[in-house]
Rosetta silent file (secondary structure, phi, psi, omega in degrees, C-alpha in Angstrom):
SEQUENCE: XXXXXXXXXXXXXXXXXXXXXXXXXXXXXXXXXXXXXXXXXXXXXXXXXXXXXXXXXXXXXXXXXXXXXXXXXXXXXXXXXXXXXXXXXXXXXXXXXXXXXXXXXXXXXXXXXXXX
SCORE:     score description
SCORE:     0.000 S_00000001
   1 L     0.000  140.579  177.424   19.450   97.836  -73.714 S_00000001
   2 L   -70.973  121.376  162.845   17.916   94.793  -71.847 S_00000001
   3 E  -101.102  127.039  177.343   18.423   95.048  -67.730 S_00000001
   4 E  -114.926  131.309  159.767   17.809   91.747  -66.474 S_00000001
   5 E   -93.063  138.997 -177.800   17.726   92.275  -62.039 S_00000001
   6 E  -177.765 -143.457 -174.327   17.929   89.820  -59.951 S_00000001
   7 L  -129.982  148.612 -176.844   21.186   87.382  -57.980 S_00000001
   8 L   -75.996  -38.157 -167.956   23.489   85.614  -60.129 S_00000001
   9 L   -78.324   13.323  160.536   22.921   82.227  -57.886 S_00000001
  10 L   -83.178  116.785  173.366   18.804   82.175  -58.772 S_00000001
  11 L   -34.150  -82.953 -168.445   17.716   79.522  -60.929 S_00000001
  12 H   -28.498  -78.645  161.306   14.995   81.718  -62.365 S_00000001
  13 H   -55.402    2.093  171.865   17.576   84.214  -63.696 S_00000001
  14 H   -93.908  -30.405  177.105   20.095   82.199  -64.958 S_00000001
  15 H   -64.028  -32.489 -147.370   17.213   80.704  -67.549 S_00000001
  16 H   -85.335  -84.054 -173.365   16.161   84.003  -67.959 S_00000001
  17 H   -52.246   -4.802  162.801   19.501   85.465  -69.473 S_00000001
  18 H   -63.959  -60.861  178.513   20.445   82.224  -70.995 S_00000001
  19 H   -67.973    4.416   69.977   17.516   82.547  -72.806 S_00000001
  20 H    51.689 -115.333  169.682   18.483   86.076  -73.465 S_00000001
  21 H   -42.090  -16.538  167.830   21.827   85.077  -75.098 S_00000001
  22 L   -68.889  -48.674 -167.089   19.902   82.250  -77.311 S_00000001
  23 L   -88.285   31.482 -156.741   17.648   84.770  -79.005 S_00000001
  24 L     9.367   54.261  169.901   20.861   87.228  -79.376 S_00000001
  25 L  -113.957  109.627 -170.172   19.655   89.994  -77.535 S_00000001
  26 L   -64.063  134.056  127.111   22.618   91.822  -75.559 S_00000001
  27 L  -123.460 -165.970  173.541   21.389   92.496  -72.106 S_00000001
  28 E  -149.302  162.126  175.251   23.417   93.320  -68.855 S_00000001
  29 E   -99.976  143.336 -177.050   22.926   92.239  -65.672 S_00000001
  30 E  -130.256  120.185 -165.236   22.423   94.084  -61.997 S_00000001
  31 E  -122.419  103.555  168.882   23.025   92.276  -59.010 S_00000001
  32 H   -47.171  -53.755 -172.643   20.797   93.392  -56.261 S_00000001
  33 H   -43.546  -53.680 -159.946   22.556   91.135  -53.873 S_00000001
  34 H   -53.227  -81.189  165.792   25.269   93.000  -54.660 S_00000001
  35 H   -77.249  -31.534 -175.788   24.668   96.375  -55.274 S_00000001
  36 L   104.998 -174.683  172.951   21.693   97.045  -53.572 S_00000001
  37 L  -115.349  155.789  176.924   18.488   97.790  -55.199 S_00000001
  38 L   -95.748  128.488  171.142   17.935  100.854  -56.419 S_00000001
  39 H   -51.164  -24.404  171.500   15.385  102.579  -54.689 S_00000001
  40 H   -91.456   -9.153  177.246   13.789  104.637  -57.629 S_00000001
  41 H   -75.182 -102.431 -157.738   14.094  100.997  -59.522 S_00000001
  42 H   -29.595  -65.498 -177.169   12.178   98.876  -56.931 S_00000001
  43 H   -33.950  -47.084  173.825    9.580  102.205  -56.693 S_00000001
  44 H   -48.660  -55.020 -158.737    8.732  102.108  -60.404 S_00000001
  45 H   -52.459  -69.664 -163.494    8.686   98.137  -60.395 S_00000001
  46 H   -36.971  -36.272 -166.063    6.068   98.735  -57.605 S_00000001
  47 H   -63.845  -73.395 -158.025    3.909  101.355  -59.359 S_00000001
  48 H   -65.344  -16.995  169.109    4.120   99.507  -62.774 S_00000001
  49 H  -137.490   22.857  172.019    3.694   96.205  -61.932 S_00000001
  50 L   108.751  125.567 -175.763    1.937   96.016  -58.118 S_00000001
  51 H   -79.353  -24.026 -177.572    4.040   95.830  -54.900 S_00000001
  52 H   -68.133  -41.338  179.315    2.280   92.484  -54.422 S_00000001
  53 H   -70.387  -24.147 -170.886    3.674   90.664  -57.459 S_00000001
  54 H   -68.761  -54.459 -164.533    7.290   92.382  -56.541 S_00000001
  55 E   -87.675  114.987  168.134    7.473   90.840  -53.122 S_00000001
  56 L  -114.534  108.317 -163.193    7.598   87.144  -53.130 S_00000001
  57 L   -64.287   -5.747  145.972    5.982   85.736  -50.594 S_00000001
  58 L   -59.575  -32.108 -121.695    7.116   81.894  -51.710 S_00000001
  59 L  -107.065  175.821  123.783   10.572   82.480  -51.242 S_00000001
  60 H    -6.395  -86.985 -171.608   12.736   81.710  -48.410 S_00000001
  61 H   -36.229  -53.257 -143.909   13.691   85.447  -47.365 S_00000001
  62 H   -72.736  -43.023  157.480   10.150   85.901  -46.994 S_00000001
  63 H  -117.401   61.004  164.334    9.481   83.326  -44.809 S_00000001
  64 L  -118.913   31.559 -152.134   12.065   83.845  -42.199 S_00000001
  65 L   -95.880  160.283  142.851   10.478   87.136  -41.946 S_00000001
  66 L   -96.156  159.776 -170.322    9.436   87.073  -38.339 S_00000001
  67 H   -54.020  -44.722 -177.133    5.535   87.585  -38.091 S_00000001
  68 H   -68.892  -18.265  167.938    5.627   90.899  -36.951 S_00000001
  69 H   -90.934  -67.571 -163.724    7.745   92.233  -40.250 S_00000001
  70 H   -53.379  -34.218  172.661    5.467   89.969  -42.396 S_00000001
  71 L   -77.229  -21.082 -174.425    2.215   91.514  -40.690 S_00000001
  72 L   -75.071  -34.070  151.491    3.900   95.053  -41.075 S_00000001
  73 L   -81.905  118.137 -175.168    3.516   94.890  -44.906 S_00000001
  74 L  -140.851   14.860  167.652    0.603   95.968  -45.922 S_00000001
  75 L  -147.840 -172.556  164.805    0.860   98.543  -48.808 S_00000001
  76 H   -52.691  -25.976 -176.236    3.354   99.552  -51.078 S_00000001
  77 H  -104.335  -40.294  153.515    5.659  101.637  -49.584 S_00000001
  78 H   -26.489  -45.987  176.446    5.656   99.119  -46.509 S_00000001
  79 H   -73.745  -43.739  179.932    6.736   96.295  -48.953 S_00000001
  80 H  -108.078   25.002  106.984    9.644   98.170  -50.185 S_00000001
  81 H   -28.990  -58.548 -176.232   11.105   98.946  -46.713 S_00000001
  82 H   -63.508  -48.880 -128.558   11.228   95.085  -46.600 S_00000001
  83 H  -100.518  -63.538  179.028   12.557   95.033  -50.325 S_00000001
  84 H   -55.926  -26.363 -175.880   15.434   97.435  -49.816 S_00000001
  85 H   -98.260  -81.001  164.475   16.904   95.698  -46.851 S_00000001
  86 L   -40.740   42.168  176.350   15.915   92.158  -48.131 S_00000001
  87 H   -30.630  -52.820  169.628   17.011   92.164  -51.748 S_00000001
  88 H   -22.706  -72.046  171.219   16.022   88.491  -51.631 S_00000001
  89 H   -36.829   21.376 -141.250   12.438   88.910  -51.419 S_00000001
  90 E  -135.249   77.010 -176.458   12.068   90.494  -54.080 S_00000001
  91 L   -38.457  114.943 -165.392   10.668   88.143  -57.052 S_00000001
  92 L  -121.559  160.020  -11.445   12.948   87.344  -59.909 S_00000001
  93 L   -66.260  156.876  134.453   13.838   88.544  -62.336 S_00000001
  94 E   -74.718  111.356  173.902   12.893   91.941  -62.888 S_00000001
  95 E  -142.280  139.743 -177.522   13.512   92.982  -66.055 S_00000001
  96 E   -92.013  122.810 -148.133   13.683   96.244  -68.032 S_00000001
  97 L  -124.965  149.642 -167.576   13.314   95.639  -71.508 S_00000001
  98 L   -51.725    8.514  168.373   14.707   98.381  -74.002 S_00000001
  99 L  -132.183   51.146  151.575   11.770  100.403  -74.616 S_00000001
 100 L    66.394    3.390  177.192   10.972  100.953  -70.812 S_00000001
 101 L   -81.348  143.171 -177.382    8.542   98.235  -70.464 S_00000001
 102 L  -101.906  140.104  137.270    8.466   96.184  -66.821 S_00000001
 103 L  -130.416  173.038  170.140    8.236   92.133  -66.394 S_00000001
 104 E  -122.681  133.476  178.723    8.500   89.980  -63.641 S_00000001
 105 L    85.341  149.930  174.854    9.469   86.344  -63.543 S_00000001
 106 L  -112.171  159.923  135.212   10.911   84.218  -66.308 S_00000001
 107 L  -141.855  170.924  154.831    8.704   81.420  -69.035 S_00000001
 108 H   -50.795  -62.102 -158.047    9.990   81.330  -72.972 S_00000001
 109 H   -58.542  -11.209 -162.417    6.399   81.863  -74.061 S_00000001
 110 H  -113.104  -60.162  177.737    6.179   85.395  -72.014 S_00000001
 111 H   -47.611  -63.514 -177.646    9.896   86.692  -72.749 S_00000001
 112 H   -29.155  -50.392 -163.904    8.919   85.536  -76.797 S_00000001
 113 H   -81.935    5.368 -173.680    5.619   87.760  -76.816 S_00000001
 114 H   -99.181  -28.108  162.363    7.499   90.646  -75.063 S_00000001
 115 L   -79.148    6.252  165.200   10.695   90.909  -77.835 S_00000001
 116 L   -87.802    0.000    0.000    8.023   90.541  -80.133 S_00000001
């Protein structure tokens, strides 16, 4: 089964599982916002795809950081302090694709070569 993570109100994910549901591939959804992130979740994400691409440093969340929590990350396990309490910050989607493979982010042409 497809996990797509993210917030229901993010552009980014709403394309992403639309485009999902186009190709007919049942996923489910996890709402960080929500639920929290799961901490052995966000660890993997880091390992597998780089704490830098997980934390997005564009967003909003990120920069209402005051300086001193934005200067305080500076490796991976620093970045997901910020990530568990900020669920925002946190670049979306994340998605877990049924055979255990990580992405980040949505395009067509990058979901296409990964169900391929």
């Amino acid at each position: 089964m497809i996990t797509v993570y993210g917030i229901p109100n993010c552009d980014t994910v709403k394309r992403a599982r639309a485009w999902l549901t186009e190709q007919g591939l049942a996923h489910q959804f996890f709402d960080f916002k929500k639920a929290g992130v799961p901490a052995t979740e966000l660890a993997a994400w880091c390992e597998q795809l780089g704490w830098e691409r997980v934390l997005n440093r564009a967003g909003t969340t990120w920069r209402k950081q005051d300086e001193a929590a934005r200067a305080a990350v500076v490796d991976s396990a620093s970045a997901q302090v910020l990530l568990l309490s900020e669920p925002s910050a946190i670049k979306r989607p994340v998605v877990r694709w049924s055979d255990g493979r990580l992405s980040i982010g949505f395009s067509p042409p990058q979901f296409a070569e990964l169900i391929s």
